[in-house]
PyMOL Python script that loads the backbone (N, CA, C, O; Angstrom):
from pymol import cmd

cmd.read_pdbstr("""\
ATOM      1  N   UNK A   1       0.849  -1.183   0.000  1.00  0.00           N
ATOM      2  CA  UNK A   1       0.000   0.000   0.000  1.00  0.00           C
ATOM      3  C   UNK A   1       0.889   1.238   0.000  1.00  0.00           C
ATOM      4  O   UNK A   1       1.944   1.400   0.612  1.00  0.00           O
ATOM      5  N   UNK A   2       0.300   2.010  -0.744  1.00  0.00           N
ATOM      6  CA  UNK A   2       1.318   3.523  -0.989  1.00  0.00           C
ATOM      7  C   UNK A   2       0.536   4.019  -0.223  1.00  0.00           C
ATOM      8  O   UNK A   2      -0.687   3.962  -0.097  1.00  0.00           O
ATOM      9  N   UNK A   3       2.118   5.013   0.801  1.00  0.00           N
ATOM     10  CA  UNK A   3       1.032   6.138   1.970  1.00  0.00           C
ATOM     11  C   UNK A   3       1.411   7.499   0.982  1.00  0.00           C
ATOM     12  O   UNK A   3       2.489   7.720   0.430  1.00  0.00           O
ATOM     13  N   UNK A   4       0.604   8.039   0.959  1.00  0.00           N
ATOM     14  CA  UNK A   4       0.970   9.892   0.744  1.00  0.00           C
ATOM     15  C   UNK A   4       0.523  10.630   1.798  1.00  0.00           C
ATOM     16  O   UNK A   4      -0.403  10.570   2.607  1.00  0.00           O
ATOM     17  N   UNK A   5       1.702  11.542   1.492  1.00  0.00           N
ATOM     18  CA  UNK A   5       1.569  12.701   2.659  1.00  0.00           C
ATOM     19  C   UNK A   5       1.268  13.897   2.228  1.00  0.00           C
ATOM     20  O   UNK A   5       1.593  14.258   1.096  1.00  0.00           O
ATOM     21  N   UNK A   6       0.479  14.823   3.233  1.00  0.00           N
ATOM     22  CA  UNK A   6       0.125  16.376   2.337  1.00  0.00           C
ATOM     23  C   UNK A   6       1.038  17.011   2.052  1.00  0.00           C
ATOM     24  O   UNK A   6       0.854  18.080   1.470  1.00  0.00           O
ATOM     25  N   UNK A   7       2.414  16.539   2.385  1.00  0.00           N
ATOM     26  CA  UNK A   7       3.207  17.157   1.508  1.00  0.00           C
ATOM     27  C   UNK A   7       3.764  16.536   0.016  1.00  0.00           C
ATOM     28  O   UNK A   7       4.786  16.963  -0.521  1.00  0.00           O
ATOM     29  N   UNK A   8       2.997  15.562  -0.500  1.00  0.00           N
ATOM     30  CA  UNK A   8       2.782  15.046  -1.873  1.00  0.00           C
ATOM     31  C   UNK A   8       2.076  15.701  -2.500  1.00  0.00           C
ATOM     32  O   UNK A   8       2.283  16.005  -3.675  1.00  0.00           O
ATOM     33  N   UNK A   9       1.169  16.018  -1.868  1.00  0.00           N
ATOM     34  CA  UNK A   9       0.151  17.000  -2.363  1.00  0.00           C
ATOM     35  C   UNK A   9       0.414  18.235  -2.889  1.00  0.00           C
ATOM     36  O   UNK A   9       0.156  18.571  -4.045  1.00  0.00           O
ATOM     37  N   UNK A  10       1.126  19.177  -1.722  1.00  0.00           N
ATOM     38  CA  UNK A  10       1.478  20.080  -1.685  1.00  0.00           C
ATOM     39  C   UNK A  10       2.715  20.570  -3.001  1.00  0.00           C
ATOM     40  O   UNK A  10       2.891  21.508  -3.778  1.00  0.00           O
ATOM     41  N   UNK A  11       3.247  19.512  -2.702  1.00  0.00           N
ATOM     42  CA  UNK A  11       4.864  19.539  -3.997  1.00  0.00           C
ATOM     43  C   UNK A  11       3.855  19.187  -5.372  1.00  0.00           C
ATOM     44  O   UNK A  11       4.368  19.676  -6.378  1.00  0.00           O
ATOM     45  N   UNK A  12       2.653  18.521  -5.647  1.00  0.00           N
ATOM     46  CA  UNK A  12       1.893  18.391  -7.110  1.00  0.00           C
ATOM     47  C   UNK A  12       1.489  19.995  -6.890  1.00  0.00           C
ATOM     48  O   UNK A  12       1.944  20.698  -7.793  1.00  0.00           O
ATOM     49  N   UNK A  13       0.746  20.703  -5.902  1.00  0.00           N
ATOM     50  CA  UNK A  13       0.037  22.180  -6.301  1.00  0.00           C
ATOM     51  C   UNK A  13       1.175  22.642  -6.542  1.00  0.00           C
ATOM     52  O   UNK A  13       1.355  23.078  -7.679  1.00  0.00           O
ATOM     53  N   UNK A  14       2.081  22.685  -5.749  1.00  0.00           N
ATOM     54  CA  UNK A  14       3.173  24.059  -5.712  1.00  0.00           C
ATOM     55  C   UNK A  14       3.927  23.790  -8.039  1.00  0.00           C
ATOM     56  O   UNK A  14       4.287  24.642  -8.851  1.00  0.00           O
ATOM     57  N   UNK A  15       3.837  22.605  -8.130  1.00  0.00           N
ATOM     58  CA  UNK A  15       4.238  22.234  -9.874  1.00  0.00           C
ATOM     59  C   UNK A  15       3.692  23.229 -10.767  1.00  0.00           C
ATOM     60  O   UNK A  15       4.184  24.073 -11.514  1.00  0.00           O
ATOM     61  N   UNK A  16       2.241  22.781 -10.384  1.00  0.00           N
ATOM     62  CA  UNK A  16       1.523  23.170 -11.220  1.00  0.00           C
ATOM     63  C   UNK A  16       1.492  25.088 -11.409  1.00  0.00           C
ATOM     64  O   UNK A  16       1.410  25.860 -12.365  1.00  0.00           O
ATOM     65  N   UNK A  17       1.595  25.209 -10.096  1.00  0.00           N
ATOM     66  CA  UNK A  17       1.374  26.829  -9.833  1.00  0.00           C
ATOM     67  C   UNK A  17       2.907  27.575 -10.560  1.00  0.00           C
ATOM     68  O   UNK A  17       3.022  28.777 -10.798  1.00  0.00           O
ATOM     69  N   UNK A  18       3.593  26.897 -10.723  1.00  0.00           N
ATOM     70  CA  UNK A  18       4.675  27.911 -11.226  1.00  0.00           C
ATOM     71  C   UNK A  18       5.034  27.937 -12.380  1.00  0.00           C
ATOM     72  O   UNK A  18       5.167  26.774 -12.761  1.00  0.00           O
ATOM     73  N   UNK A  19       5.296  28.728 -13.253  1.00  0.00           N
ATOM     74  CA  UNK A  19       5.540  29.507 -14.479  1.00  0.00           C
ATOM     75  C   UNK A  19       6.542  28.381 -15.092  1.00  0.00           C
ATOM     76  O   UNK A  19       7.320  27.715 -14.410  1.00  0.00           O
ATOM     77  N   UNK A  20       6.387  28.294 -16.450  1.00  0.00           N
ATOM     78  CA  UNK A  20       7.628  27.734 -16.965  1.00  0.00           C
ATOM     79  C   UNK A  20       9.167  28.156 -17.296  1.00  0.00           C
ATOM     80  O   UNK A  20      10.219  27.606 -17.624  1.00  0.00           O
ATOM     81  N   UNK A  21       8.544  29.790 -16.939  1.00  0.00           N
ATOM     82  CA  UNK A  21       9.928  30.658 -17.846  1.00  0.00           C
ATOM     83  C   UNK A  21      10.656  31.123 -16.285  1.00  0.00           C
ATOM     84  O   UNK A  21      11.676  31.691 -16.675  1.00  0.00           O
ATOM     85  N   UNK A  22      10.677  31.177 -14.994  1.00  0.00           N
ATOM     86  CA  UNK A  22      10.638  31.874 -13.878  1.00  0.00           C
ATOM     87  C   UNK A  22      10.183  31.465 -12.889  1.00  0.00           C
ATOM     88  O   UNK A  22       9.364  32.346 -12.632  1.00  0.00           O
ATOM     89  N   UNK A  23      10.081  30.469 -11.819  1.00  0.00           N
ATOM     90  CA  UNK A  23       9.109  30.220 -10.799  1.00  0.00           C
ATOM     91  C   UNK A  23       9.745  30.839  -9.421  1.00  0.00           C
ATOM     92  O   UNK A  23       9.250  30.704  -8.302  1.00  0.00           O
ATOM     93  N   UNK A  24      10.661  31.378  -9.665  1.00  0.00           N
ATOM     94  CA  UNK A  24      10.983  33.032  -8.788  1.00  0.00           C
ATOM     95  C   UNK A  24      10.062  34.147  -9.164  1.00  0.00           C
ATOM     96  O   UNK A  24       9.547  34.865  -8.307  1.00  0.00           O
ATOM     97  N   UNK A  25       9.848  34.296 -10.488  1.00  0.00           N
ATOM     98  CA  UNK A  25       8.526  35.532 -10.365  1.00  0.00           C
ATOM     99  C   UNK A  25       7.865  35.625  -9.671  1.00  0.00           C
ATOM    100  O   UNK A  25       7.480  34.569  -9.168  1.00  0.00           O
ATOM    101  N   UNK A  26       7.211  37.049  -9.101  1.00  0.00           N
ATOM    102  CA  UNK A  26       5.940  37.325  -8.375  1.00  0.00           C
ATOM    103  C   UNK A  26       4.747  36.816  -9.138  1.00  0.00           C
ATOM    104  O   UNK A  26       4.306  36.998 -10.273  1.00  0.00           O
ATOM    105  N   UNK A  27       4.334  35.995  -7.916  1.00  0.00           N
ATOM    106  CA  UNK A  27       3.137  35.698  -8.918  1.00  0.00           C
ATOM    107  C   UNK A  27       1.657  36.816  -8.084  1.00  0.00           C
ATOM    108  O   UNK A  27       1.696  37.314  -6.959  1.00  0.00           O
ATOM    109  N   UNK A  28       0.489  36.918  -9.121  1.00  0.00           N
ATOM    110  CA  UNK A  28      -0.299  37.742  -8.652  1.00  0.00           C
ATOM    111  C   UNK A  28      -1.574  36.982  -8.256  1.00  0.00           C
ATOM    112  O   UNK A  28      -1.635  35.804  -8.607  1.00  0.00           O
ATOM    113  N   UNK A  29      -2.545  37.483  -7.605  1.00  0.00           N
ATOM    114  CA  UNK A  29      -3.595  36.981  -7.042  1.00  0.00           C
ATOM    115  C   UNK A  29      -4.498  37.683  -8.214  1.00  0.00           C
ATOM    116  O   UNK A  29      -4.570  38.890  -8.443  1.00  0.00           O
ATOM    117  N   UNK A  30      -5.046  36.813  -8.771  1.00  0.00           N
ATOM    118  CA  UNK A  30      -5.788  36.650  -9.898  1.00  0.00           C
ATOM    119  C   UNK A  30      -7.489  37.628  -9.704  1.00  0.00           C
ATOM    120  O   UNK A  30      -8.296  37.867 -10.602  1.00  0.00           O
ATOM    121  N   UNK A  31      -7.562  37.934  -8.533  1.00  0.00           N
ATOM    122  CA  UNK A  31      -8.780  38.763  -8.583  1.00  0.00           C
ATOM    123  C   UNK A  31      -8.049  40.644  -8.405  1.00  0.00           C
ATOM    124  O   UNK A  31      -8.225  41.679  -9.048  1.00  0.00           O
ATOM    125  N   UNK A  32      -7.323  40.319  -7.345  1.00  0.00           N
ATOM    126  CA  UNK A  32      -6.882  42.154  -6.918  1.00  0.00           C
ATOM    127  C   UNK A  32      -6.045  42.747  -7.918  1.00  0.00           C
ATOM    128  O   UNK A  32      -6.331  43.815  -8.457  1.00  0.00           O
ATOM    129  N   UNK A  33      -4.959  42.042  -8.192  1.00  0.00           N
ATOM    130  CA  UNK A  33      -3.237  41.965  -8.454  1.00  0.00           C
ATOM    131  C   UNK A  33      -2.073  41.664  -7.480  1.00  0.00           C
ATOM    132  O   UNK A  33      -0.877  41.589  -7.760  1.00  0.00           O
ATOM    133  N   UNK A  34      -2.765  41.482  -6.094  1.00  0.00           N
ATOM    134  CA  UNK A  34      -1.822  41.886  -5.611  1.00  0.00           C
ATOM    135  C   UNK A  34      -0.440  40.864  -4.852  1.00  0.00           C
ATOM    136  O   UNK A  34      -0.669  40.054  -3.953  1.00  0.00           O
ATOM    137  N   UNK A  35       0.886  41.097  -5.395  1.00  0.00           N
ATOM    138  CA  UNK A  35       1.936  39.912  -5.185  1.00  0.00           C
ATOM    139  C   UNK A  35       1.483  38.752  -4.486  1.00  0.00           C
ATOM    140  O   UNK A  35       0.845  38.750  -3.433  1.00  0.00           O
ATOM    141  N   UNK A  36       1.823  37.868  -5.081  1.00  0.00           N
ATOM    142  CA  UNK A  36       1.736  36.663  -4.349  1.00  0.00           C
ATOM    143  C   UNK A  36       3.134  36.026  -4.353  1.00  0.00           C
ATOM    144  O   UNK A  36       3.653  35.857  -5.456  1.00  0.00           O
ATOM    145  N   UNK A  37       4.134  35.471  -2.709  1.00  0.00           N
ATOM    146  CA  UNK A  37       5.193  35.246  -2.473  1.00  0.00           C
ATOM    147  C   UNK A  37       5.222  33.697  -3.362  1.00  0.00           C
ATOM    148  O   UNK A  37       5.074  32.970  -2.379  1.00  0.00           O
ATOM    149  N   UNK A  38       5.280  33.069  -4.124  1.00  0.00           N
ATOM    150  CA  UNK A  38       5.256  31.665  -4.483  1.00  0.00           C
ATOM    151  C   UNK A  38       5.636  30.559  -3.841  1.00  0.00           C
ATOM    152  O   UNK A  38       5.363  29.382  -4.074  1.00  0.00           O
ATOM    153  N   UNK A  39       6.352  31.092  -2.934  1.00  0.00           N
ATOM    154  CA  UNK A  39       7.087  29.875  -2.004  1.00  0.00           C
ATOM    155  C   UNK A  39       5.713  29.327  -0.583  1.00  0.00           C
ATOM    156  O   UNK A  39       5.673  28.328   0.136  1.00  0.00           O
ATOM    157  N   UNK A  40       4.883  30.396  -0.691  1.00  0.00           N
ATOM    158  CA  UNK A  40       4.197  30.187   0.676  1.00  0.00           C
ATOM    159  C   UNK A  40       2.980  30.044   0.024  1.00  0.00           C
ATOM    160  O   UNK A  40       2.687  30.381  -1.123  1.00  0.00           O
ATOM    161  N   UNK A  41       1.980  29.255   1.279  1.00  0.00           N
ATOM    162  CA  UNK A  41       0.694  28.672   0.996  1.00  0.00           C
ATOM    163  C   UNK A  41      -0.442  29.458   0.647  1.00  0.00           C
ATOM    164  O   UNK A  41      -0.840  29.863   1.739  1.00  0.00           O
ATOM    165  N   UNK A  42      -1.255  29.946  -0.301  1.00  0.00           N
ATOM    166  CA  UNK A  42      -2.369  30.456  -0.898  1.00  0.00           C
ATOM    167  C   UNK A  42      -3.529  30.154  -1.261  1.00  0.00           C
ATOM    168  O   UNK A  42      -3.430  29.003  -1.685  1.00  0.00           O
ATOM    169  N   UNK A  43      -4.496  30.463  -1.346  1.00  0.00           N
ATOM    170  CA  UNK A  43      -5.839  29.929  -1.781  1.00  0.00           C
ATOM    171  C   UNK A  43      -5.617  29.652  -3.292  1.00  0.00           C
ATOM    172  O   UNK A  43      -4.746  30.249  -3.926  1.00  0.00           O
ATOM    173  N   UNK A  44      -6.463  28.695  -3.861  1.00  0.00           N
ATOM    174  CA  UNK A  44      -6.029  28.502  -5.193  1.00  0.00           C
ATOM    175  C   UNK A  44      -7.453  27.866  -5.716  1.00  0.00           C
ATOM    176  O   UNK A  44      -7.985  27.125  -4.890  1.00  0.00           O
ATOM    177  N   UNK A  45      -8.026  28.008  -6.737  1.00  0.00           N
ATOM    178  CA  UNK A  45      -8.991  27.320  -7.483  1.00  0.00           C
ATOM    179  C   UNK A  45      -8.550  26.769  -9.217  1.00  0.00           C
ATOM    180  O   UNK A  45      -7.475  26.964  -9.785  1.00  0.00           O
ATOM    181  N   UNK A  46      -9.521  26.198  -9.646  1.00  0.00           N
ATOM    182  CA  UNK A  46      -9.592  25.870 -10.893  1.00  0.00           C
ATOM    183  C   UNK A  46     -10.539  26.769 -11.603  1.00  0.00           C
ATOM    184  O   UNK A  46     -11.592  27.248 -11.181  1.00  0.00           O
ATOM    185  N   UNK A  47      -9.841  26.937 -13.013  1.00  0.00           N
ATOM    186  CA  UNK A  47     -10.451  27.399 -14.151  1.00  0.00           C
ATOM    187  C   UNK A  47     -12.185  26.609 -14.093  1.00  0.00           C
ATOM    188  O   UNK A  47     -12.309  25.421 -13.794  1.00  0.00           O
ATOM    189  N   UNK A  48     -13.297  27.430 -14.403  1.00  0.00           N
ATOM    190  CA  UNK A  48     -14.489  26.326 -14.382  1.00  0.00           C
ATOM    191  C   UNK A  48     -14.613  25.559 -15.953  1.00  0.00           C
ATOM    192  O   UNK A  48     -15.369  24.653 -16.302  1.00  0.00           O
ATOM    193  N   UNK A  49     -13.936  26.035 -16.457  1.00  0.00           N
ATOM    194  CA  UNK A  49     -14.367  25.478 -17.878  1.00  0.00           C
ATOM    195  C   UNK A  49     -13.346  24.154 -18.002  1.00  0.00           C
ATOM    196  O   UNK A  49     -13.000  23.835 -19.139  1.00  0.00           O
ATOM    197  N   UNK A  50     -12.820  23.319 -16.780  1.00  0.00           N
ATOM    198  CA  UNK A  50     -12.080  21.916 -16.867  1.00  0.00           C
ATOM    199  C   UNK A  50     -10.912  22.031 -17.676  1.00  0.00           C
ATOM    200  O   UNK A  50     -10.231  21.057 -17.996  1.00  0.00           O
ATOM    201  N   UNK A  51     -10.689  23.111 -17.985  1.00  0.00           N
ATOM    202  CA  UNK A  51      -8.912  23.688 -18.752  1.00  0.00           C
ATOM    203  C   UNK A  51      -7.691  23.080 -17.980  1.00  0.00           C
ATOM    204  O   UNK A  51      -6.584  22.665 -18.324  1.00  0.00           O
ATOM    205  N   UNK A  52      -8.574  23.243 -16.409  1.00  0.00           N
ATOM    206  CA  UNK A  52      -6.838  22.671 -15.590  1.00  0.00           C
ATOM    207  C   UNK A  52      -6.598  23.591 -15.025  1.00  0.00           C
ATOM    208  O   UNK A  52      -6.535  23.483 -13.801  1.00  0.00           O
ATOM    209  N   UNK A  53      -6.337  25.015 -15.697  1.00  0.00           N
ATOM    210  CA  UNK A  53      -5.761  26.065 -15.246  1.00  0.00           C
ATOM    211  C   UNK A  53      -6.230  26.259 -13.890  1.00  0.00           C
ATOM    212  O   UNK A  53      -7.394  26.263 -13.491  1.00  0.00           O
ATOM    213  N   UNK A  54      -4.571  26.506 -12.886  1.00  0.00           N
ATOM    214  CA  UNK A  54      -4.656  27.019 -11.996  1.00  0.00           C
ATOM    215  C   UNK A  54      -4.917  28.228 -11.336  1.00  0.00           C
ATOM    216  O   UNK A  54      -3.716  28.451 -11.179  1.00  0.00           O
ATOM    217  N   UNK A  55      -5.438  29.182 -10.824  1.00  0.00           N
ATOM    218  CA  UNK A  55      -5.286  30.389 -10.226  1.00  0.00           C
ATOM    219  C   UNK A  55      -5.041  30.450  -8.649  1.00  0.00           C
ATOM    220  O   UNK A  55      -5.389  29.735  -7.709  1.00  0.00           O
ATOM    221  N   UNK A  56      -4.201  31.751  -8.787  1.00  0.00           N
ATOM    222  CA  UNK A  56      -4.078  31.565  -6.836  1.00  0.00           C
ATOM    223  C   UNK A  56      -4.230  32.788  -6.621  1.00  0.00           C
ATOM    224  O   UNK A  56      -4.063  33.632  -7.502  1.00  0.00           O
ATOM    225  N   UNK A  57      -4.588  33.074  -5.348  1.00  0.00           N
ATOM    226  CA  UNK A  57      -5.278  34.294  -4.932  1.00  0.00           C
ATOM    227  C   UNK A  57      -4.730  35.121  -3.433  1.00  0.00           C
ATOM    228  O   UNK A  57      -4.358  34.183  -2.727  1.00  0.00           O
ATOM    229  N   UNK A  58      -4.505  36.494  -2.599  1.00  0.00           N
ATOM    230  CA  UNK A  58      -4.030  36.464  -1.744  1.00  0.00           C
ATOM    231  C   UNK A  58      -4.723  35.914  -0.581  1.00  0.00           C
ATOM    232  O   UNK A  58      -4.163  35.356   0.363  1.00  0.00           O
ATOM    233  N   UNK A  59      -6.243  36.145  -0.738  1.00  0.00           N
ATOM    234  CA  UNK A  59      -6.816  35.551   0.226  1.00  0.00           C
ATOM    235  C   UNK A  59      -8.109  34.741  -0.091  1.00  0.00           C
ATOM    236  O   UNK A  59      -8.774  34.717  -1.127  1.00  0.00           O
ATOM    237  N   UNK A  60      -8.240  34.238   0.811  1.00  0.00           N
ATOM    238  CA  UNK A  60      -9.784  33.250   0.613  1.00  0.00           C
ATOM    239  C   UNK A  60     -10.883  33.933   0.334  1.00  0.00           C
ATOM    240  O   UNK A  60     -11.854  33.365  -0.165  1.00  0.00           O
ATOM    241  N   UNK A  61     -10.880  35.712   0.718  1.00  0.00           N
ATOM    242  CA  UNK A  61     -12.333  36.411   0.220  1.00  0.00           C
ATOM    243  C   UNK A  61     -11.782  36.614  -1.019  1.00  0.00           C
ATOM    244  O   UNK A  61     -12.556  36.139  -1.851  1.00  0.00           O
ATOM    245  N   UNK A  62     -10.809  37.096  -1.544  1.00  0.00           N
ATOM    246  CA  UNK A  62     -10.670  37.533  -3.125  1.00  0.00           C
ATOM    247  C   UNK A  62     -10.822  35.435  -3.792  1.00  0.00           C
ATOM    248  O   UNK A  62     -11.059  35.470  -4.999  1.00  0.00           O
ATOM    249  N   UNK A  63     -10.761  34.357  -3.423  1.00  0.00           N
ATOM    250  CA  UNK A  63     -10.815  33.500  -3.881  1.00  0.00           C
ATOM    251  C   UNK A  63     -12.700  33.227  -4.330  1.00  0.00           C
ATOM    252  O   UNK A  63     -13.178  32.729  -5.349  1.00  0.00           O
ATOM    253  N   UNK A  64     -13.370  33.773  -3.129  1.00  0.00           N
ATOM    254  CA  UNK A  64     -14.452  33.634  -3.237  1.00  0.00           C
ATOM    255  C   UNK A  64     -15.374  34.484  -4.176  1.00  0.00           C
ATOM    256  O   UNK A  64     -16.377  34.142  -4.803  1.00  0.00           O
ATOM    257  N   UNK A  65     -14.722  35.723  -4.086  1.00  0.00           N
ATOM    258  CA  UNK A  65     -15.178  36.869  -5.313  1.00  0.00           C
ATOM    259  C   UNK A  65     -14.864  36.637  -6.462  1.00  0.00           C
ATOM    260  O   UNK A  65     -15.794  37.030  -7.166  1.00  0.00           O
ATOM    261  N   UNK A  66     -13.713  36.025  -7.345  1.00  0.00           N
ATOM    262  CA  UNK A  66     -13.489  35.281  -8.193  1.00  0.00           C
ATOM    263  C   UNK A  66     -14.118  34.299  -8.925  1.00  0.00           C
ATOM    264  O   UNK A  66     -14.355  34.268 -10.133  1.00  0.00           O
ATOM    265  N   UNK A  67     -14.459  33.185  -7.714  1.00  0.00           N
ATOM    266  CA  UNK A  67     -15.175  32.499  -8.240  1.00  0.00           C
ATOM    267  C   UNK A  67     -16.936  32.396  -8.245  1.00  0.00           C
ATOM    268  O   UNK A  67     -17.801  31.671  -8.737  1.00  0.00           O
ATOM    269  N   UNK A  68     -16.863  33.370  -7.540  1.00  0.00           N
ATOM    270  CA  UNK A  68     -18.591  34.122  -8.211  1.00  0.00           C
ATOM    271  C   UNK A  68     -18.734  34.881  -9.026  1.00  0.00           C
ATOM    272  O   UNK A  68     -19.864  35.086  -9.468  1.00  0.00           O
ATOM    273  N   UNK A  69     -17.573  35.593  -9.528  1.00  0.00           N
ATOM    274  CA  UNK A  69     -17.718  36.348 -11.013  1.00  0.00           C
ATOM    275  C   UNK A  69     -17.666  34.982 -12.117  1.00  0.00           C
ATOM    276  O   UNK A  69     -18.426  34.950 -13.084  1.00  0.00           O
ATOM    277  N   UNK A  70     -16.810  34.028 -11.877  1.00  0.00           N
ATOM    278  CA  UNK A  70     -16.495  32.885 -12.926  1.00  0.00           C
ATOM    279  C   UNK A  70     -17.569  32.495 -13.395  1.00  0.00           C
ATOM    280  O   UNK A  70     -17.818  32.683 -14.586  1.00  0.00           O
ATOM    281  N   UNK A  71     -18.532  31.801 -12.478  1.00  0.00           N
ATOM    282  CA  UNK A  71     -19.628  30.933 -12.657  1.00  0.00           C
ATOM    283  C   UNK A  71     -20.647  31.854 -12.987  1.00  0.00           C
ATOM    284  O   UNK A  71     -21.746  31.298 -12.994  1.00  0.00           O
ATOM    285  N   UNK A  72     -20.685  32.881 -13.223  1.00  0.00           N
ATOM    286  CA  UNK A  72     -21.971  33.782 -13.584  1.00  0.00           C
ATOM    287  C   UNK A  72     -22.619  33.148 -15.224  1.00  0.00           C
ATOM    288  O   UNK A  72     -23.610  33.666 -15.738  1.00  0.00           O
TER     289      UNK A  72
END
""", "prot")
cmd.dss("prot")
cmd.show_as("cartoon", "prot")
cmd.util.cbc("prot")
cmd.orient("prot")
């Protein structure tokens, strides 16, 4: 039996979330603009249209405003 740990988890989000050209860039929180440190933990959702695409956000209310503009 394979155990995983949330930090399996964590090392698949943190992949996905970073840039191909730079994953030192600032990344931005997809509703405000405002910096997001990449190294540290963030709210994050999916694209609704099943694209994959990741977004990450500074906080859980801009995550939630986001994704009530999405689904409109």
């Amino acid at each position: 039996m394979t155990r995983h740990s949330d930090s399996d988890s964590d090392s698949e989000v943190a992949a996905v979330c970073r840039s191909d050209d730079d994953s030192r860039s600032p990344k931005r929180c997809a509703t405000c603009g405002a910096a997001i440190d990449p190294t540290a933990r963030h709210p994050a959702a999916t694209a609704p249209d099943g694209s994959g695409v990741v977004y990450l956000f500074c906080s859980t209310d801009c995550r939630t405003v986001w994704t009530a503009e999405a689904t409109e």
